[in-house]
Structures are given as structure tokens and as C-alpha cells.
PyMOL CGO cylinders between C-alpha atoms (Angstrom):
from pymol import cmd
from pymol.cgo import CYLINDER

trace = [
    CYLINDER, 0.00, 0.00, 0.00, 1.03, 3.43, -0.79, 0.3, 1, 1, 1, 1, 1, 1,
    CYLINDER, 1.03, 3.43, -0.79, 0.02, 7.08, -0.21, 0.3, 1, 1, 1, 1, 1, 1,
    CYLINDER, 0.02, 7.08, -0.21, 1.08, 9.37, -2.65, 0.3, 1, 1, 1, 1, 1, 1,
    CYLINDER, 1.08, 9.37, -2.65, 0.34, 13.02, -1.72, 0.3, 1, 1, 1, 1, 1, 1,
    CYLINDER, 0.34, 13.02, -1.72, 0.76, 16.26, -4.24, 0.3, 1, 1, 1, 1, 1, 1,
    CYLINDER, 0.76, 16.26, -4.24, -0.10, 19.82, -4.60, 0.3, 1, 1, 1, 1, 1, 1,
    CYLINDER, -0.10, 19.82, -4.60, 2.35, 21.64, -2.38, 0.3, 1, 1, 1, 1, 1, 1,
    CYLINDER, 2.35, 21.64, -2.38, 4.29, 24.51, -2.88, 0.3, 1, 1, 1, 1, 1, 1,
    CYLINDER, 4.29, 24.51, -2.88, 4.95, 28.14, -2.45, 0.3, 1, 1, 1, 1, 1, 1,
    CYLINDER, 4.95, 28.14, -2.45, 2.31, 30.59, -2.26, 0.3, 1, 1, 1, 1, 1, 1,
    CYLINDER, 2.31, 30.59, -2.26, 1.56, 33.99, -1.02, 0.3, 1, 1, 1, 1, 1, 1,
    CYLINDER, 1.56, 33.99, -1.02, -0.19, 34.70, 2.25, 0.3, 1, 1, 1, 1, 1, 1,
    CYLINDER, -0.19, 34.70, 2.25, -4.02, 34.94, 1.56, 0.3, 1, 1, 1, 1, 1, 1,
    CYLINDER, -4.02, 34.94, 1.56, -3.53, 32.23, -1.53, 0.3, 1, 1, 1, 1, 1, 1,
    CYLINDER, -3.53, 32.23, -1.53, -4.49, 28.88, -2.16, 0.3, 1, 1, 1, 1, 1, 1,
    CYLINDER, -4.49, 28.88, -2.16, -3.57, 25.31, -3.04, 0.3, 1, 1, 1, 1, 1, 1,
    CYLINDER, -3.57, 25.31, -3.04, -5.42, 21.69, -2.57, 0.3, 1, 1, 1, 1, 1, 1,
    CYLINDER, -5.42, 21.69, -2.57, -3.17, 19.24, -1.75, 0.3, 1, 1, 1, 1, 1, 1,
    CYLINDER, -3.17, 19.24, -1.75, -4.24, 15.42, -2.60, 0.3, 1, 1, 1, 1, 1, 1,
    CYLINDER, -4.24, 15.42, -2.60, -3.00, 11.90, -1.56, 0.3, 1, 1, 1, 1, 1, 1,
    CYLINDER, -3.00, 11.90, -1.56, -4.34, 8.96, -3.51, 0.3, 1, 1, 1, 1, 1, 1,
    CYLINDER, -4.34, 8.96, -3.51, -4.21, 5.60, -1.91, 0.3, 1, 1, 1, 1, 1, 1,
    CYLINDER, -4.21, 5.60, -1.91, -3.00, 2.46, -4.10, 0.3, 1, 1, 1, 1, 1, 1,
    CYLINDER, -3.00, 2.46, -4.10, -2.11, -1.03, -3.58, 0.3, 1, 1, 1, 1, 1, 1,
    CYLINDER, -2.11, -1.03, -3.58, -4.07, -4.11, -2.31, 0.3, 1, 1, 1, 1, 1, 1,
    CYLINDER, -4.07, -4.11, -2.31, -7.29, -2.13, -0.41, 0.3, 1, 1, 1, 1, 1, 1,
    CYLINDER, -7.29, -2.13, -0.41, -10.46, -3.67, 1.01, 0.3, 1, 1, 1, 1, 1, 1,
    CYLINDER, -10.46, -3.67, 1.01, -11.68, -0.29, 1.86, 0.3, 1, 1, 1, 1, 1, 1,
    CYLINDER, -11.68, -0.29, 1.86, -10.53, 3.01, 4.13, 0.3, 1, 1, 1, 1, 1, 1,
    CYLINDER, -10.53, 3.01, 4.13, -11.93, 4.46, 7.18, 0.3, 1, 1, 1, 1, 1, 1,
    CYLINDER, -11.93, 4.46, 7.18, -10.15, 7.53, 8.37, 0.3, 1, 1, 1, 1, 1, 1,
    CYLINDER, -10.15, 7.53, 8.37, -8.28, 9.69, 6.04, 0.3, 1, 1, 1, 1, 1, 1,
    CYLINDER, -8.28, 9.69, 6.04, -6.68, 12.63, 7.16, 0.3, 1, 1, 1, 1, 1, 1,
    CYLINDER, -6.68, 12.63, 7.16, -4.37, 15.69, 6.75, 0.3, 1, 1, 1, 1, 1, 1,
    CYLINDER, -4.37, 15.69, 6.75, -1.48, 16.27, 9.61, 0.3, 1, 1, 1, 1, 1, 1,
    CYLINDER, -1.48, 16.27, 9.61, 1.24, 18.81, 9.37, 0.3, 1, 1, 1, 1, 1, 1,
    CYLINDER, 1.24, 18.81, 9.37, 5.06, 19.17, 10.83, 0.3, 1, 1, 1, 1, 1, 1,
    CYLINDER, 5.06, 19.17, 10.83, 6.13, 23.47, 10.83, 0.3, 1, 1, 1, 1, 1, 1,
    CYLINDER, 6.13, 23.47, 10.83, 9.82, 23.69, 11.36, 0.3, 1, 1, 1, 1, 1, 1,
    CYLINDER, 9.82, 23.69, 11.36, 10.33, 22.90, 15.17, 0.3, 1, 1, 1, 1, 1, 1,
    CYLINDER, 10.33, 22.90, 15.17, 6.97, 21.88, 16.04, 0.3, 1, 1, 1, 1, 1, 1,
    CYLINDER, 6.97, 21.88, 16.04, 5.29, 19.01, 16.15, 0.3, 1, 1, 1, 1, 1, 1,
    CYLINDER, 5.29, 19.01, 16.15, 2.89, 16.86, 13.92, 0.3, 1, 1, 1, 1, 1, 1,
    CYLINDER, 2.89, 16.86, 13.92, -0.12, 17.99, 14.38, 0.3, 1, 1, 1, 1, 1, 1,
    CYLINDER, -0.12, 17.99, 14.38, -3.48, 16.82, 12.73, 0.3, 1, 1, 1, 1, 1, 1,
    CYLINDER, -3.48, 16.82, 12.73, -4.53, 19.27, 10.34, 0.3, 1, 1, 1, 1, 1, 1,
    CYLINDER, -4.53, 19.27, 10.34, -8.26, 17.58, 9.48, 0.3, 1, 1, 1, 1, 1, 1,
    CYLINDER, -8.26, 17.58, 9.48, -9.43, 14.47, 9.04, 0.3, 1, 1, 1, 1, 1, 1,
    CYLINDER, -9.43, 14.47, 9.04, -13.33, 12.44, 7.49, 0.3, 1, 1, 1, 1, 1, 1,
    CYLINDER, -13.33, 12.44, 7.49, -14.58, 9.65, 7.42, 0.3, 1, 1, 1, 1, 1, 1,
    CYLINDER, -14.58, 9.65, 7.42, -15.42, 6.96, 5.06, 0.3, 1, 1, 1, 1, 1, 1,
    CYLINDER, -15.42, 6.96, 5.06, -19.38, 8.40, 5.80, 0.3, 1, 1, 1, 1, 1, 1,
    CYLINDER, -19.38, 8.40, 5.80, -18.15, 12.32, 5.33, 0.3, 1, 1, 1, 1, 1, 1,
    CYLINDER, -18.15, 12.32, 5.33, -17.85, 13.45, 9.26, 0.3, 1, 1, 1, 1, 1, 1,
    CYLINDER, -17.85, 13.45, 9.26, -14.89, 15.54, 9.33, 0.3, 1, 1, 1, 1, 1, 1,
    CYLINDER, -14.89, 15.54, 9.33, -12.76, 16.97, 12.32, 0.3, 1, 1, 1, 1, 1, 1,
    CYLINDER, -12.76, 16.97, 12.32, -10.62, 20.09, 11.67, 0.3, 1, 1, 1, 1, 1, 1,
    CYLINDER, -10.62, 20.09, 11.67, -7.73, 21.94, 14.16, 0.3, 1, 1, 1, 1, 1, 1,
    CYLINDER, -7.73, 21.94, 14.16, -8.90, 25.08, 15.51, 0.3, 1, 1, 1, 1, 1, 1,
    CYLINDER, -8.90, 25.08, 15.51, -6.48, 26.62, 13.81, 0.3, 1, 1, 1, 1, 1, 1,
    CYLINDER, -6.48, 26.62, 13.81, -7.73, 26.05, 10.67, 0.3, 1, 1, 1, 1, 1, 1,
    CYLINDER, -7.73, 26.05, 10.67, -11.43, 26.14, 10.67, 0.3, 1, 1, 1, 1, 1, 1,
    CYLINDER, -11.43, 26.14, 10.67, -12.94, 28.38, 8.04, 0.3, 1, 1, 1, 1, 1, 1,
    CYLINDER, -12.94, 28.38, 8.04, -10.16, 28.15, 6.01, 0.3, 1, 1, 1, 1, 1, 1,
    CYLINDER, -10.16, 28.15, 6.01, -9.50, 24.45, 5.14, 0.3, 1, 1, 1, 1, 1, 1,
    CYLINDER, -9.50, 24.45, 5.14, -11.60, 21.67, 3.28, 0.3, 1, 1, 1, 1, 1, 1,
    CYLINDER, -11.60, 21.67, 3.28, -11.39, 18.27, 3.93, 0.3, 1, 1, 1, 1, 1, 1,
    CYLINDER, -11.39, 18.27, 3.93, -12.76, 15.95, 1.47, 0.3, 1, 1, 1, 1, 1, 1,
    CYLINDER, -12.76, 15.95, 1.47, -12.71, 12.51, 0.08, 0.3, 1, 1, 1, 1, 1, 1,
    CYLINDER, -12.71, 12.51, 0.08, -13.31, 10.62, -2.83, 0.3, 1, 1, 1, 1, 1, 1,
    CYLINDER, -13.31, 10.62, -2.83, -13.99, 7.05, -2.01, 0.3, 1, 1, 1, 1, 1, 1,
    CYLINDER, -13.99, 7.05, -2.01, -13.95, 5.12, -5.54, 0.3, 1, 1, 1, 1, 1, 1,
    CYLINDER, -13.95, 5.12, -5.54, -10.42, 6.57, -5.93, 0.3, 1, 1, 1, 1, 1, 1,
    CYLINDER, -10.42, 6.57, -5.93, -9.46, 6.15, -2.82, 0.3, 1, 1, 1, 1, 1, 1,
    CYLINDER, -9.46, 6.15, -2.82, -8.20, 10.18, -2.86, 0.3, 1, 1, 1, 1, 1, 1,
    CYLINDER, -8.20, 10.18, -2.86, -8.60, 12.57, 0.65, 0.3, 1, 1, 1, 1, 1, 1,
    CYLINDER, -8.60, 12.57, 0.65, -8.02, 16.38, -0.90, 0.3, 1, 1, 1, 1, 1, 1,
    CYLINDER, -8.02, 16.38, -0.90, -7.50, 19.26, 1.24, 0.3, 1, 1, 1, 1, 1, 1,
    CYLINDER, -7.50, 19.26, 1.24, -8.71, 23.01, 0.11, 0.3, 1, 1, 1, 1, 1, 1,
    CYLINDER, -8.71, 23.01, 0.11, -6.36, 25.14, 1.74, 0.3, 1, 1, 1, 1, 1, 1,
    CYLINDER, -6.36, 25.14, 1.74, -7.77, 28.93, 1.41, 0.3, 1, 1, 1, 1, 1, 1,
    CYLINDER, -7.77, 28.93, 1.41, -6.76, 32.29, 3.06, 0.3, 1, 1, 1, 1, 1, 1,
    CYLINDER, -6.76, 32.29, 3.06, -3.22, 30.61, 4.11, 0.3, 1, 1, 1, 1, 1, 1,
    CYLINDER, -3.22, 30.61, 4.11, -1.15, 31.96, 6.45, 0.3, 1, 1, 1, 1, 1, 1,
    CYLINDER, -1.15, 31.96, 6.45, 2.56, 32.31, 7.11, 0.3, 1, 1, 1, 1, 1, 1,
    CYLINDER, 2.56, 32.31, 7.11, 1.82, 30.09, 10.09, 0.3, 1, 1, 1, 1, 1, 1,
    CYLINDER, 1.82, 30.09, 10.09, 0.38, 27.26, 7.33, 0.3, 1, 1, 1, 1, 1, 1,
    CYLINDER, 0.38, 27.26, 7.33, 4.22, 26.93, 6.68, 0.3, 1, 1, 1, 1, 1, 1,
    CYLINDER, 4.22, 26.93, 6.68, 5.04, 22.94, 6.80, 0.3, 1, 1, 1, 1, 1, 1,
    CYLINDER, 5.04, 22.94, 6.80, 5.30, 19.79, 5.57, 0.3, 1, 1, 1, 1, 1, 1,
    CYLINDER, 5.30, 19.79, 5.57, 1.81, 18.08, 4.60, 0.3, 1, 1, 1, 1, 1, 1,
    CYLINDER, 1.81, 18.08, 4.60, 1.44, 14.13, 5.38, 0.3, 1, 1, 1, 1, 1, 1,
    CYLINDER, 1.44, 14.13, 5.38, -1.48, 12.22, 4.37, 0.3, 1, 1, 1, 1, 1, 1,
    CYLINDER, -1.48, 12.22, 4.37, -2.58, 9.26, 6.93, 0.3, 1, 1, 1, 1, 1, 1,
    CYLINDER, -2.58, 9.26, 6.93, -5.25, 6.56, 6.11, 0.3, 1, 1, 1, 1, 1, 1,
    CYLINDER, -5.25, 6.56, 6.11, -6.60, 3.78, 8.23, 0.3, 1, 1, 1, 1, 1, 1,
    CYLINDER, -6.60, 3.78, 8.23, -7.12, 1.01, 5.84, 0.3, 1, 1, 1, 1, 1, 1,
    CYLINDER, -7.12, 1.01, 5.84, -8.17, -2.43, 6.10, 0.3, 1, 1, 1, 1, 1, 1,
    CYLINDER, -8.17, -2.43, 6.10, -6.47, -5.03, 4.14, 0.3, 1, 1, 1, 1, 1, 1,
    CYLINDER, -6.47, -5.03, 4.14, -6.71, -8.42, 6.23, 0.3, 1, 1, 1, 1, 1, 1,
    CYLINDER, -6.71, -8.42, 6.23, -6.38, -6.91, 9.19, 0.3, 1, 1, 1, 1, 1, 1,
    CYLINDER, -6.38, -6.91, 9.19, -6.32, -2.35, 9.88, 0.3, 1, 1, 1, 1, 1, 1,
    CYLINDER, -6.32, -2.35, 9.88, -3.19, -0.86, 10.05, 0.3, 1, 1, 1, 1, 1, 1,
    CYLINDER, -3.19, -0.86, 10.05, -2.67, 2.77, 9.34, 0.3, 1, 1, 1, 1, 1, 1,
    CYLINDER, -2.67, 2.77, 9.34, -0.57, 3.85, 6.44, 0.3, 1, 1, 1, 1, 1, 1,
    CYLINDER, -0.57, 3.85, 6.44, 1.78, 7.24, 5.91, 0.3, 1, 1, 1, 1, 1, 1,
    CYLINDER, 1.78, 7.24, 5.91, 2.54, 9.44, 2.78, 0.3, 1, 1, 1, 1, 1, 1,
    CYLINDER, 2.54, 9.44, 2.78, 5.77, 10.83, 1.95, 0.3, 1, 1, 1, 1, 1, 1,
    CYLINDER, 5.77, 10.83, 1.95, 5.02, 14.60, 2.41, 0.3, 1, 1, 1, 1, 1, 1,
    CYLINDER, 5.02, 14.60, 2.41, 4.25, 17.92, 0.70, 0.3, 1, 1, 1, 1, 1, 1,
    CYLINDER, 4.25, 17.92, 0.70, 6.12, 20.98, 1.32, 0.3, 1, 1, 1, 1, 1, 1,
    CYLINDER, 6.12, 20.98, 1.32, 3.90, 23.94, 1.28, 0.3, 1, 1, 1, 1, 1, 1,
    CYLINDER, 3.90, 23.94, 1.28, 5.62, 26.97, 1.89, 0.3, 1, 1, 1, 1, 1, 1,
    CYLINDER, 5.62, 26.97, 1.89, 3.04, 30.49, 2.79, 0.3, 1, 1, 1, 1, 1, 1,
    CYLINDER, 3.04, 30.49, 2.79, 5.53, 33.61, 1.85, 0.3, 1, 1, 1, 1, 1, 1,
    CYLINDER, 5.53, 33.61, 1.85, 5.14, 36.72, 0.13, 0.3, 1, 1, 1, 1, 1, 1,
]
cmd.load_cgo(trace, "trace")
């Protein structure tokens, strides 16, 4: 299994990007997907996360601001990033609980996104 996330990059304060992580490899079916970030000498934090049903949890910090959503029959969790911040600043990691013969939860390999004018 394999989570391969895209979209990051360098944008002004007050911008935009959607980052997205598609899942691939030998999948029964997802619960949880979710969004986590890791700013430069901080810790990772959880960003937002849904559901295979649609509920979705987001960080204080980012309510308002950021989208969570999911496409199921791709396996894809997207995140609508809007009115970013300098603060936004850090590496993007998708997670995914996924069930395969047993659940185990699965990492991507990061997105840089970078909030700088």
C-alpha cells in the first residue's frame, strides 16, 4: 500500500492550493483519512481528518479556512487550503486507516507547502 500526496508549494499569504493523496495497492476499503502537518520545530499535528461516511474533524487553527474531502472510488482525501497563512508553513502528510486483512494505518511521503510573500 502506498500514499502518494501532491499539490504543495509556495504561495503567497491569503492564496491557495489543494493538496491530494491517492491511496493504491491491495485495499479492502478506508476508514479515516486525514491531513497532519510538521512546521519547522513543532510538532505533527493533525490538520483535518473524514470519514469513510463524510464526518470531518478540523484543528482550531484552521477552521474556516480548510476543506477536507474525500473521494472514495479513488481512494483520494483532498485538502482546500484557502486564506493561508505564514503560520500554514510545513510539511503536509497524508494518513489513512485502511483495512487489508487486518487495519493498520498507512503514511505518505510529504508535501512541502511553503506560505511567503
Amino acid at each position: 500500500v502506498q500514499l502518494q500526496a501532491s499539490g504543495g508549494g509556495l504561495v503567497q499569504p491569503g492564496g491557495s492550493l489543494r493538496l491530494s493523496c491517492a491511496a493504491s495497492g491491495s485495499i479492502f476499503s478506508i476508514n479515516v483519512m486525514g491531513w497532519y502537518r510538521q512546521g519547522p520545530g513543532r510538532q505533527r499535528e493533525l490538520v483535518a481528518d473524514i470519514t469513510r461516511g463524510g464526518s470531518t474533524n478540523y484543528a482550531d487553527s484552521v477552521k474556516g479556512r480548510f476543506t477536507i474531502s474525500r473521494d472514495n472510488a479513488k481512494n483520494t482525501v483532498y485538502l482546500q487550503m484557502n486564506s493561508l497563512k505564514p503560520e500554514d508553513t510545513a510539511v503536509y502528510y497524508c494518513n489513512a486507516e485502511i483495512v487489508r486483512r487486518g487495519i493498520s494505518w498507512y503514511w505518505g511521503q510529504g508535501t512541502q507547502v511553503t506560505v511567503s510573500s
